[in-house]
N, C-alpha and C positions, 0 to 999 in steps of 0.2 A: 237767421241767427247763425254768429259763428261758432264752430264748434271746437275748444281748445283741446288737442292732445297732451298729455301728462307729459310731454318732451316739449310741449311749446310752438309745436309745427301744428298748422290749420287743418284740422280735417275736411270740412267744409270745399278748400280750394283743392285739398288732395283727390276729395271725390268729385268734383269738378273735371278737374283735370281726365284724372281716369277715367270716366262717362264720354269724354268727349272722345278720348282716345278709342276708348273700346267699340264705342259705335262708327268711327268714321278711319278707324285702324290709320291715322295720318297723328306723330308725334310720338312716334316710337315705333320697333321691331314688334312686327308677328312673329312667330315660332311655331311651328306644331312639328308635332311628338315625331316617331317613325311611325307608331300606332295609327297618330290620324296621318299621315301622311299617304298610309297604303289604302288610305281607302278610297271605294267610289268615288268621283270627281261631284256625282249628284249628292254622295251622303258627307262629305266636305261641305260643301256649299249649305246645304241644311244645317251644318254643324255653327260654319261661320257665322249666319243668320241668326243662329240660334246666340252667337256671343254678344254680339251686334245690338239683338234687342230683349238679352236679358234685365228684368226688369224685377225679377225676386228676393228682393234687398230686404233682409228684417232682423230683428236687434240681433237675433239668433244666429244667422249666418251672415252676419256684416256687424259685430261686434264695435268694432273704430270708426262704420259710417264713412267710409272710406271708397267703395265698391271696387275691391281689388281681386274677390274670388267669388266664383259661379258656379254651378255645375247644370246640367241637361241629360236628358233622354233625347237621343236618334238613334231611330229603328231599332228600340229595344237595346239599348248600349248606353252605358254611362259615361259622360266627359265631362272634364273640370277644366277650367281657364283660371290663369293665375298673373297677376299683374305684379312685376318686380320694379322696384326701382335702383338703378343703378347710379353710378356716376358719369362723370361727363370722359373719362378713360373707359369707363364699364371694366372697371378693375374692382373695387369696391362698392360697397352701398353707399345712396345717395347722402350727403351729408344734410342735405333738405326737400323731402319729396315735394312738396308744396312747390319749388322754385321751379321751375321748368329751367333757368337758365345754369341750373346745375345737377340736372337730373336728365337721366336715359332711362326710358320708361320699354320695358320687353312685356311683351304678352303672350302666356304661352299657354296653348290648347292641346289636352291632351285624353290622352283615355284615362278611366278609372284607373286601369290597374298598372299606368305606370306613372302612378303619383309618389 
């Protein structure tokens, strides 16, 4: 079933999209924070894993059915990833996240506390 956003863009294809991106990081920019950046190269890799196959999607924390934001536990730390979509300059927001042929899709992993 597809699911209409109140703007008329597909949610259905947008969390499509996003799923395929976040788990195979190909069709847009990774990012991470300075926070993750300084870490252990093993508690990165946990972390990216952790983005990769998050799979805790519920009405409550994925509200649009979109799968655009997550958060995790490693080693006792909290991180959030956050899926933006941009334009095809990455100047603006995309005019239709659903289109890939006019959307730049950033994913950025970050610590709690510099959300």
């Amino acid at each position: 079933m597809l699911v209409a956003r109140e703007d008329g863009m597909n949610a259905s294809k947008i969390r499509n999209l996003n799923d395929v991106f976040r788990q195979t990081f190909i069709g847009g920019q990774v990012m991470l924070t300075s926070g993750v950046n300084a870490l252990p190269s093993d508690s990165k890799t946990k972390l990216l894993y952790a983005v990769k196959t998050h799979s805790d999607f519920t009405e409550g924390n994925d509200p649009n059915g979109e799968h655009d934001f997550g958060s995790c536990d490693i080693a006792g730390e909290k991180f959030f990833w956050k899926i933006d979509y941009y334009d095809v300059s990455m100047e603006f927001g995309s005019p239709n996240p659903s289109d890939p042929a006019v959307t730049r899709r950033v994913l950025t992993v970050m610590h709690s506390d510099e959300y």
